[in-house]
C-alpha positions, 0 to 999 in steps of 0.5 A, a space after each residue: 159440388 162447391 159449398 156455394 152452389 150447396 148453401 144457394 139451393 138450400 137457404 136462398 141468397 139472403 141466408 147466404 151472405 149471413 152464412 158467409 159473414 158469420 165464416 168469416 168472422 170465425 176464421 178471423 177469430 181462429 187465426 188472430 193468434 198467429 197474426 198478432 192481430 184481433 179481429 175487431 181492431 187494427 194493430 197499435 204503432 211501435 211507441 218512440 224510445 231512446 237510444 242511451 249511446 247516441 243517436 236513434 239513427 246513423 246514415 253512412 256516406 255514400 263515398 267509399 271512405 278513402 282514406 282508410 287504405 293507402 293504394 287501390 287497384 282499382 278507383 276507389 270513388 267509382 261506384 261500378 265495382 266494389 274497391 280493391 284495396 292493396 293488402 300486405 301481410 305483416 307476418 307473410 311480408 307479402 303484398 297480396 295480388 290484385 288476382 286474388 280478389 279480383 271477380 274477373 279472374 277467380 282461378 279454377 284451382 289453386 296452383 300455389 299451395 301445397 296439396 299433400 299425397 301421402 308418401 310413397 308405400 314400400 313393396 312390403 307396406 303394399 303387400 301388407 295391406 294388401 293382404 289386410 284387404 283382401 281378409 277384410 273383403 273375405 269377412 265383409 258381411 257387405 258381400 253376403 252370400 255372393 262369394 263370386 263378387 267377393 272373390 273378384 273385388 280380392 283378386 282386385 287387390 291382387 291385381 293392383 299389387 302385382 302391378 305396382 310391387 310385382 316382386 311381392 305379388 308370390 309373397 301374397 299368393 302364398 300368405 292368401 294359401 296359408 290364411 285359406 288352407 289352399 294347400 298344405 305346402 304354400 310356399 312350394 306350391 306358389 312362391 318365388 320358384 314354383 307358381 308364383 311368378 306366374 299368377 303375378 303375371 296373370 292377376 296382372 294382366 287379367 281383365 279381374 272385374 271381368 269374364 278374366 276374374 270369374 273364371 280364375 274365382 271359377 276354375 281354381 277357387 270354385 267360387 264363381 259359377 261357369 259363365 256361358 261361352 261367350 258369343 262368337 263372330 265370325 263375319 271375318 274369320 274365315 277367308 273364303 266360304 265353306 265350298 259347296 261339293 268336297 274334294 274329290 277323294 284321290 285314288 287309292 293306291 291299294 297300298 294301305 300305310 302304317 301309321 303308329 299312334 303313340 301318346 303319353 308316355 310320361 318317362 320317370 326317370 326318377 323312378 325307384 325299383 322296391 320303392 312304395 307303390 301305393 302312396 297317397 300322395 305326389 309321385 309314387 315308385 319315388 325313394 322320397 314318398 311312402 305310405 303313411 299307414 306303413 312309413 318304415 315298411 314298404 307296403 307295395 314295391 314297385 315292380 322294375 317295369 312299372 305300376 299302377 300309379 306311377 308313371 313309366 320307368 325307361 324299362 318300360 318306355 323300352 319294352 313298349 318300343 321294342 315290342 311295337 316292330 314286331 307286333 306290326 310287321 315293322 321291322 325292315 321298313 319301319 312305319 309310313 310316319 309315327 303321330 305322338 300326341 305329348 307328354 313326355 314328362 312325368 308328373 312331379 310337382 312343380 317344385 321337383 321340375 326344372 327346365 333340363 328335366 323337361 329337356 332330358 325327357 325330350 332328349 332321350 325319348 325323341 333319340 329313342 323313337 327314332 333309333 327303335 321305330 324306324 325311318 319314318 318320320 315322328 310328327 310330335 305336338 307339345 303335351 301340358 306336361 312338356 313344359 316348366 311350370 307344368 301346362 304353362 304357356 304364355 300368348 305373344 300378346 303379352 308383349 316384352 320378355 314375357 311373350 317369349 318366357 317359353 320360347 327356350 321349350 319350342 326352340 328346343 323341341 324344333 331344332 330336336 326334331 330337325 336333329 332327328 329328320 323329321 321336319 324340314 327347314 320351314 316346319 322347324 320355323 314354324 314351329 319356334 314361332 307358333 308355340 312348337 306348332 307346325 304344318 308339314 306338306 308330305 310328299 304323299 298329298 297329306 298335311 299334318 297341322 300340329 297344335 299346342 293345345 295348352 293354349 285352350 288347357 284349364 290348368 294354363 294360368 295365361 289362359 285367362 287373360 283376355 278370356 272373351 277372346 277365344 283366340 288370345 294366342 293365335 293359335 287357332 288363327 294359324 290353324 284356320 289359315 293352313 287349312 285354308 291354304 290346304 284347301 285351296 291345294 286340294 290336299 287333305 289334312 290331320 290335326 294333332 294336339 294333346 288335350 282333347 276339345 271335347 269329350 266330358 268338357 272337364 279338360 278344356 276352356 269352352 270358348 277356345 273350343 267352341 272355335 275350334 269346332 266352328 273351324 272343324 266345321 268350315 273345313 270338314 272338306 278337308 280335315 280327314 283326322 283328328 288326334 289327341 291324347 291326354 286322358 290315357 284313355 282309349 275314346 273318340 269324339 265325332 264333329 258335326 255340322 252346324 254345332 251339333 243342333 242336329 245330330 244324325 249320321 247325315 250330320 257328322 262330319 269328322 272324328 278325333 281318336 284319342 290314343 292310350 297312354 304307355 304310363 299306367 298311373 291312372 291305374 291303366 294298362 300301357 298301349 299304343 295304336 297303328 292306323 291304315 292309311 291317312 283315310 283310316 280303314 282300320 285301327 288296331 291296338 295292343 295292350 300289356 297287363 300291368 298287373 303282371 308286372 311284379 311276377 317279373 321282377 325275379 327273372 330276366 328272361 321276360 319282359 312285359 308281353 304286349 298283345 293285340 287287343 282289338 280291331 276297331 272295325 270288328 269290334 264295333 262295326 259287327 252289326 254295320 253294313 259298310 264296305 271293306 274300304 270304307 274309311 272309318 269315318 264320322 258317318 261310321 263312328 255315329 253309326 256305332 253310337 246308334 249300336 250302343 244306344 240299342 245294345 248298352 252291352 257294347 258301351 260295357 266293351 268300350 268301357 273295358 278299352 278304354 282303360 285297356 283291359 285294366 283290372 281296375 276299370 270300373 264298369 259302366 251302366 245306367 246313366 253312364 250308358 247314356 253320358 257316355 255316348 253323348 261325350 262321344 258326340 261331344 266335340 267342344 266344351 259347351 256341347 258336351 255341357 249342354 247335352 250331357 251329364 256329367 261324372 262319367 268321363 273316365 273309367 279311373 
């Protein structure tokens, strides 16, 4: 209710009008102050006074005063426009133009003077700050307690000076090492001659404000959390759709072939007899390394056929191949074809490698294989160890020089294993063009599609450039078209690589993977194997439809069987595989006892004594109805997980196997039951991340 409706209802029209004079009245009184007014009288006029210099008041001429200047540029008299006089300066000795004051022509820059940048930093100023910025950034309190952000905005740093000043982007990466205490020999570890080079290259070319700089701050740093595997397209992947029925399996012949499985053989021909064995650091069985408990005595001599932590020496290379005839009836005939799955080269740091000590290896164990396992052909994949530096392999997308830095490797390897007779003309050319990976049509129907898995390896530093690309090198597009073109032949495959897709997901990057399986997955049809090594271990991955969301025997699709290693250094006996048939019916495996060794050191009668250790299909495939000429197959290898989970005394058998019957295998019980089935139905990174616990990957 308004106050004048209020005071009408109360006091009548006549109180009003009182009321409200009186209001105002009050109003007046209260605000006169602040006008210089008082209510009762108007204000007085300013009284006349006088001005003591001249007149009171001045009224200036219209006209502008001409003759105050000698020249215009424009009419002066004109009342359109303010005068624009012509100015010279009698310092400058320079008449200034009509443009400059002109309202016509104001410019939008100054294009005359001189704006100063300040003068080119040498590449040492550059590394300098560089360096001063990246610890300012480490000690900023501005990031707080997200130590990814702030690994990301120092690699920013980094990036720039790997741009601008390459040649000092080593001396950086070993000043950051030092200050961080990455390592405790810096210099080796990442200057000019060890990594150095190559984290330049990829700080340079890498996406750091990115998936790229979350997964080097991640992977190596351990300061950003994993990021989720990025989504897949795959509208155009793939040429055709996956055909509705399978191939029609070929009739089978009744003759089973023999095909032997050699992985990591990891040949250290450095390897010093008496030297320490059990060292704490780098390469033991080395005259350069000790224990440091025991610096002037050697604690644990190397026996002259091997040990548990070091890697092979050639005696023992050559005890494994001369054992391997015999053990498999191979002697006259030789195997059908021999599969190796890389790593050839022992484990020595970087700084003790070089480009001939990884072509001395290739060298002497291709002649080896050859001139021991017989006719067949040996179809070989590049290990992460095959390489200087180690696991580094740079895509083609790079451009330049630096696309082709390792192409000395895959020509090597080729031209080796045509030397040899084991790939024909346009294997070998594959094989220089694509990373040393190739494709081979063999007479019997079956093709072999090799991989060089390095490009999906966590330890490759280019592998993180263009990371939300999963096929960054276009390895897997090769993959993806020969096995197209094996389709559409009808004829069946085997894909090689060295590290494994899946299993745990400590050894792979997830998209790359992730990929791969949807590849597997397209072409289940046609794919009847597939092989890795890596781990040294004895394991095995099933493939299933539709990305795992379902995981049944009516699901799985296809098996990865990952081979034992000759190398006992992860504390593993040495072994090796023979296969029957490329539909794998059966799979034996032998092992020697590397505990024994130094019993031998003595004599030289023996040797070490290779034996059988298993069958595949009596082992786990005692409680499975399955028919003698049944391949051992995904549906197969899921049925012996379902065994596992009702009777975890058999995951406790493929525990004691998959170190080899090794002294030093650990065993495997509550949780590790569990984990470990859900690896063996693991085959990409994401899978095995999202279903499975982690920590129980390896019995080492």
């Amino acid at each position: 209710m308004l106050l004048e409706d209020f005071a009408t209802l109360t006091l009548g029209s006549n109180s009003l009008r009182q009321l409200s004079m009186m209001f105002s009245l009050k109003v007046a009184a209260a605000i006169a102050p602040f006008l210089g007014l008082v209510a009762s009288q108007a204000a007085a006029p300013i009284a006349n006074t006088t001005n003591p210099f001249g007149p009171l008041a001045f009224t200036a001429p219209g006209a502008f005063p001409t003759s105050i200047y000698k020249e215009y540029y424009n009419n002066p008299t004109a009342t359109s426009a303010q005068v624009q006089p012509v100015i010279t300066d009698p310092v400058l000795l320079k008449t200034y133009p009509n443009s400059l004051t002109n309202p016509a022509t104001i410019p939008k820059n100054d294009t005359a003077d001189p704006h100063p940048l300040p003068p080119k930093a040498s590449d040492s100023l550059l590394l300098a700050h560089a360096i001063e910025q990246i610890l300012s950034i480490a000690s900023s309190a501005v990031f707080g307690s997200d130590t990814c952000t702030r690994c990301q905005a120092g690699l920013e740093v980094a990036k720039f000076l790997a741009m601008a000043a390459p040649s000092e982007g080593p001396a950086l990466a070993v000043a950051i090492c030092n200050h961080f205490n990455f390592n405790s020999d810096c210099f080796t570890e990442f200057g000019p001659l060890g990594l150095g080079s190559v984290v330049t290259q990829v700080v340079a070319n890498a996406d750091i404000g990115g998936l790229d700089g979350q997964m080097l701050c991640q992977n190596f740093l351990g300061l950003c959390p994993l990021p989720p595997v990025s989504q897949l397209n795959l509208t155009s992947w793939f040429a055709k759709p996956k055909p509705q029925a399978a191939l029609a399996p070929k009739k089978p012949s009744g003759e089973r072939l023999k095909v032997l499985h050699l992985s990591d053989l990891h040949l250290d021909a450095r390897y010093a007899n008496g030297a320490e064995s059990d060292c704490t650091g780098g390469q033991c069985c080395r005259e350069n390394n000790f224990n440091p408990s025991s610096p002037n005595k050697t604690l644990v001599p190397a026996p002259r056929f091997g040990a548990y932590g070091c890697d092979a020496p050639i005696a023992l290379v050559l005890s494994a191949l001369e054992s391997i005839p015999a053990l498999t009836g191979t002697q006259k005939a030789g195997f059908d074809f021999t599969v190796f799955t890389g790593d050839l080269v022992s484990h020595d740091p970087d700084n003790q490698l070089s480009r001939d000590y990884v072509t001395y290896a290739e060298t002497v164990l291709y002649d080896l294989l050859k001139r021991t396992l017989g006719s067949g052909p040996v179809y070989a994949v590049l290990g992460n160890h095959d390489s200087y530096n180690q696991a580094q392999d740079a895509p083609h997308t790079l451009g330049g020089t630096l696309a082709s830095q390792f192409s000395w490797n895959y020509d090597h390897l080729a031209l080796l294993w045509q030397h040899e007779g084991w790939l024909p003309e346009a294997a070998v050319a594959l094989a220089r063009a694509h990373y040393s990976a190739y494709m081979v049509q063999r007479q019997d129907g079956l093709r072999i599609i090799t991989l060089n898995t390095d490009m999906w390896y966590k330890a490759n530093y280019f592998n993180y450039i263009n990371m939300s690309q999963p096929d960054n090198s276009g390895m897997l597009r090769f993959l993806t078209d020969e096995l197209q073109a094996a389709e559409d032949a009808g004829e069946k495959a085997w894909v090689m690589g060295h590290v494994l897709s899946g299993w745990d997901g400590s050894n792979p990057l997830g998209n790359p993977t992730n990929l791969f399986y949807q590849i597997v997955d397209r072409f289940s049809n046609t794919i009847t194997a597939i092989f890795f090594g890596h781990t040294h271990e004895d394991q095995f991955e099933i493939f299933y439809a539709n990305n795992a969301t379902s995981i049944s025997e009516s699901t799985a699709q296809n098996v990865a069987w990952i081979a034992p290693s000759i190398t006992p250094l992860t504390n593993l006996n040495s072994g090796f595989r023979v296969y029957e048939t490329f539909e794998i019916l059966d799979a034996h495996t032998w092992k020697t006892d590397v505990n024994a060794f130094a019993a031998l050191d003595d004599q030289l009668q023996n040797g070490p004594t290779f034996a059988y250790e298993y069958n595949t299909r009596e082992t786990y495939g005692a409680n499975i109805t399955w028919g003698p000429n049944d391949p051992l197959n995904a549906t197969w290898w899921h049925k012996v997980t379902e065994q596992m989970e009702a009777n975890p005394a058999l995951v406790s058998t493929f525990t004691t196997l998959q170190g080899k019957s090794s002294v030093r295998t650990t065993s495997c019980t509550g949780d590790c039951v569990t984990a470990k089935i859900c690896y063996m139905r693991s085959g990409s990174v994401p899978i095995a991340f999202q279903n499975c616990q982690s920590g129980f990957g390896s019995v080492q």
